[in-house]
N, C-alpha and C positions, 0 to 999 in steps of 0.2 A: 088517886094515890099520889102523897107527896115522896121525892127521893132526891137526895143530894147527889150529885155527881162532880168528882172534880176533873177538871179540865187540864192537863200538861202539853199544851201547844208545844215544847220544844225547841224544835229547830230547823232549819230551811224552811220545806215547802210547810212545815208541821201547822203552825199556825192557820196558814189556808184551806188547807184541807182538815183539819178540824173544825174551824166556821162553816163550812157547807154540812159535816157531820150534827152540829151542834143545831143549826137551822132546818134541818130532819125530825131530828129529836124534841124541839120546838115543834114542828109539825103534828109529831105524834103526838105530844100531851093537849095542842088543841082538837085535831081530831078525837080523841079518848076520854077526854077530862081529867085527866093528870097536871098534876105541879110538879118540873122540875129543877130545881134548884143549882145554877154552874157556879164553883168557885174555881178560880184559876190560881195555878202556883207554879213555880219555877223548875227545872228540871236538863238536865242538860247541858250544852252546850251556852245558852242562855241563863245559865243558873248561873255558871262559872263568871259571865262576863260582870252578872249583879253581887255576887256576893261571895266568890270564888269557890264557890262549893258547888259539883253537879247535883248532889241531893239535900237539898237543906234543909234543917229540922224543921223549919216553918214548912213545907213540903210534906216530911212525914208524916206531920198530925195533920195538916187537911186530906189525908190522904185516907187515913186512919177513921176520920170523924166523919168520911161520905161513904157512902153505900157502894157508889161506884168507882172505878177510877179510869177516864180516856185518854191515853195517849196518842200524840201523833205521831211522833221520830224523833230523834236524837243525833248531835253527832253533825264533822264535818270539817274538813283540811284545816280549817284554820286554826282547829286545838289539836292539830295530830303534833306537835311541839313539843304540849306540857308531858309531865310524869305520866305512868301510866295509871296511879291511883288518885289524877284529878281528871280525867280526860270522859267526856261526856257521857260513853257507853259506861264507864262505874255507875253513874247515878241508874243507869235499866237496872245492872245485875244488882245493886244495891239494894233498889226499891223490892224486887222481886222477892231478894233474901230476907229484909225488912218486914214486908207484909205476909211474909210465907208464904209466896206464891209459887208450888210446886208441880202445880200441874198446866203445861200450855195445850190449849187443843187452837190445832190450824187448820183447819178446813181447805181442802184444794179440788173443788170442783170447777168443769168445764162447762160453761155457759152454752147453753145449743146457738143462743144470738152469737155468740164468738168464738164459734167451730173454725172458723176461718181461721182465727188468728192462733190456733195451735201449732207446736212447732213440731208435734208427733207427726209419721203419715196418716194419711187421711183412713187405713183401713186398721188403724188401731185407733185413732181417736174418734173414729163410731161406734167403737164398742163402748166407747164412756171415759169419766174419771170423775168419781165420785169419793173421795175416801176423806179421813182426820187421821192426823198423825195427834198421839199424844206421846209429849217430849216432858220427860223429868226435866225439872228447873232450875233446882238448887242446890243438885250435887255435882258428881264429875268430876270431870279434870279444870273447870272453870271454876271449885268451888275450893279441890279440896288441898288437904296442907298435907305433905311440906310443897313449896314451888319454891320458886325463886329464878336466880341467876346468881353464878359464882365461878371463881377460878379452880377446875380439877386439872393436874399436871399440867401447870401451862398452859391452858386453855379455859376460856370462854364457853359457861356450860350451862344453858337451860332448864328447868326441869319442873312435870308441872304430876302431881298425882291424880290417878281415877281412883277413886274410890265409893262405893256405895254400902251402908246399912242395910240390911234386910227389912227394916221398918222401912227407909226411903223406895223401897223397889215394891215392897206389900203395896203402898196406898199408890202409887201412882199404877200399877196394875189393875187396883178396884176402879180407877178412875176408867182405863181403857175399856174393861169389862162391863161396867157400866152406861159407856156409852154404848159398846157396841149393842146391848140389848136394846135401844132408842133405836139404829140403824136395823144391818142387815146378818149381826149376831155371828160376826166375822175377827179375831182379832189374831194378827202377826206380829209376834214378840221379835223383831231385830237387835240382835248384838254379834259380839266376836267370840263366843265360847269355847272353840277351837283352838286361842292361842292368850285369850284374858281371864286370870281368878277375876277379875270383878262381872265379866259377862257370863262366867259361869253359875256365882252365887244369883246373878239377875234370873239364868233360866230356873234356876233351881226352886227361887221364890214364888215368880208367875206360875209356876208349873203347880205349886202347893196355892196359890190362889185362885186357880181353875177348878180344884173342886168344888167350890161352892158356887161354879156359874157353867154346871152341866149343857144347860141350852146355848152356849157361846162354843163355836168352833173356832179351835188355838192353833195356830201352828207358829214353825219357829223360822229364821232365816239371818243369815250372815250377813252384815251391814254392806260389804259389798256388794253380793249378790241381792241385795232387796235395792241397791241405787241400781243394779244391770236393771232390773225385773220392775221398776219403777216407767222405765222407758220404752221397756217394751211389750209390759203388757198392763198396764196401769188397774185396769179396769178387775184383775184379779185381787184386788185391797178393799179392803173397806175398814178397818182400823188398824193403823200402824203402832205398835206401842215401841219408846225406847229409850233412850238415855240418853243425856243433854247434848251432847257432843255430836253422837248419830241425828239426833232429831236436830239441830239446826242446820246440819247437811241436808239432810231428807227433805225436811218440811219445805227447804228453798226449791230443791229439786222438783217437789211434784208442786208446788205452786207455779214454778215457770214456764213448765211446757204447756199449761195450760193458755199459754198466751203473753201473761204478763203480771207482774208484780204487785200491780197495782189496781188487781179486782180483789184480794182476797184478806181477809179478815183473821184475828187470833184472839183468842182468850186467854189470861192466865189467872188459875184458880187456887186456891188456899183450902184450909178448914172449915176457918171459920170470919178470915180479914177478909175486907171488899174485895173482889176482885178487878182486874188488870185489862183493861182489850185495848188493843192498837193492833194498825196495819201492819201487815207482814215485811211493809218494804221500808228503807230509809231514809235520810231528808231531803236526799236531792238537791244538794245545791246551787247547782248549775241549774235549775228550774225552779229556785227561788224567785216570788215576786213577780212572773211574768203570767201569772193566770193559765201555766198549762198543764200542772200537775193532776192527775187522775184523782179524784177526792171517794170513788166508789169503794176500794177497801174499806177506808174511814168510815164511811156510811153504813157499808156492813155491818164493821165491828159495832156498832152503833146496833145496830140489829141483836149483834149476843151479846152487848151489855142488857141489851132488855129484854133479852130469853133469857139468860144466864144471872145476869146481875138484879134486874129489877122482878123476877118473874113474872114479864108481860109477855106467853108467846105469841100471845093475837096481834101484840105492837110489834114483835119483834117481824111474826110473818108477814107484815103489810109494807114494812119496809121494804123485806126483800123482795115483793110482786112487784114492786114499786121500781125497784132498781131493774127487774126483767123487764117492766113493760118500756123502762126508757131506752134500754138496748135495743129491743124488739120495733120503737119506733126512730132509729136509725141514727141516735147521738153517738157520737166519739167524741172523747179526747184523743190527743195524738201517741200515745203510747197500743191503743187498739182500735186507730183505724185501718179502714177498708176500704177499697174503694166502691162510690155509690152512698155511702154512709156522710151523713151532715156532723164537720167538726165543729166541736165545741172547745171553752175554757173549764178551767175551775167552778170559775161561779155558775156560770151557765147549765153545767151538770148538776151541780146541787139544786138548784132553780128548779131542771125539769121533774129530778126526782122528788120535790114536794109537791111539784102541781101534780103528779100522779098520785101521790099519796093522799091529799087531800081533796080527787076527784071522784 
């Protein structure tokens, strides 16, 4: 199988842990006998300093014209200065809107090799945490108009609107419902219904999207109460569904007690444009360049570009045994060490997990 994938290294650690990502990926199509094809393009905070644009039309169309599309991170002090529609994270939500990427699925499971490093007690984090939050993309309060800033009575006044379609809350519901029939046929619609018309119209829609996926148990919960109920009993979730704004609280939320930042992987999926995967975390600048960044997210995601992206799930699952068996044989980076456990870098982690994948 040949596939193009485009590469957007980014920024900080982004670059580095994309090449261990990409050096996986290489792995797979020699184990498999696949061709895949990297072209690299600008994106970012790095885009800004080449050509002052975070997303540049040369960007879009290699973006466009590959099957896949990898991210690392974006972003980082040194453009927190500029405006805020040149400032690194535009070019994400850009790219997103651009390709129509409206559905992210986050994966936030607890590794058994890195029960340790959960930040739950120990007698809830053995009942598990296995669930996917899927987050609307491309509407909200990050998308939608009017916003601004302006002077009401003398004062300095923010304002940003939620708002949602019933088309935009139909398809991302198929999307959760969907998955959950792959899982464990579980889905929890979180919103504010109680005090928001736009989480009302949300339950109203999901609710008229449930009839046609009878075998899926729905229930509903209040975005606070589903971040209490994240924490303390995790292991009752198995698909989170919800809107942009809740889901990038949430999805940080039950990604971190799981440990750490930097095990866990994201998809973001369209219609019919390539899809989107990068790690959940950011560039880390302060661990640019020093070979200690975690690159295992990255590799993941590298796993659901090619379940989701390429549909290879035999490449995708050999990844991920891959990345268990190098936990299970006692690597760290220093973000989930333990003690008794052998630290490693950057590269050294990517290293082991291709000599597992190719053994």
């Amino acid at each position: 199988m040949n596939k193009t994938i485009c590469l957007l290294p980014g920024d900080g650690i982004g670059p580095e842990i994309l090449a261990q990502a990409v050096a996986v990926l290489e792995a797979v199509a020699k184990k498999f006998g696949h061709e895949f094809r990297f072209e690299s393009a600008l994106v970012g905070g790095a885009a800004i300093d080449a050509v002052g644009d975070p997303l540049p039309e040369e960007t879009l169309r290699t973006c466009r014209q590959a099957d896949a599309v990898f991210l690392a991170a974006v972003g980082g002090p040194r453009w927190d200065s500029l405006p805020p529609e040149q400032r690194p994270e535009k070019g994400l939500l850009r790219i997103r809107k651009e390709l129509g990427l409206f559905a992210n699925l986050r994966p936030a499971m607890l590794f058994p090799e890195l029960a340790g490093a959960c930040l739950l007690r120990s007698d809830i984090a053995v009942r598990g945490l296995d669930l996917v939050v899927v987050r609307e993309l491309t509407g909200d309060v990050y998308f939608g108009e009017p916003r601004g800033v302006e002077v009401r009575n003398g004062l300095r006044t923010g304002y940003n609107t939620m708002i949602y379609t019933e088309e935009e809350v139909r398809r991302i519901a198929w999307v959760a419902f969907e998955t959950a029939r792959k899982r464990r046929r579980k889905v929890c619609s979180v919103e504010k219904s109680n005090v928001l018309e736009a989480s009302r119209l949300w339950k109203e829609v999901v609710l008229e999207v449930h009839r046609d996926y009878a075998d899926v148990e729905l229930s509903h919960m209040y975005v606070d109460n589903a971040a209490m109920q994240l924490v303390r009993d995790p292991a009752q979730f198995d698909v989170i569904l919800t809107g942009n704004i809740f889901g990038d609280i949430l999805s940080d939320e039950a990604a971190v007690i799981t440990g750490s930042l930097g095990m866990l992987p994201s998809a973001s999926l369209g219609a019919s444009a390539p899809g989107l995967f990068e790690p959940i975390h950011g560039s880390a600048p302060d661990l640019a360049g020093q070979d200690k960044a975690n690159p295992l997210a990255t590799i993941l995601s590298g796993a659901m570009l090619l379940r989701l992206g390429c549909d290879l799930p035999q490449e995708a699952e050999a990844v991920e045994t891959a990345v268990r068996k190098t936990l299970a044989d006692g690597f760290r980076t220093q973000d989930i060490m333990e003690p008794g456990m052998k630290a490693v870098g950057c590269k050294e982690m990517g290293a082991r997990v291709v000599e597992r994948l190719l053994s």
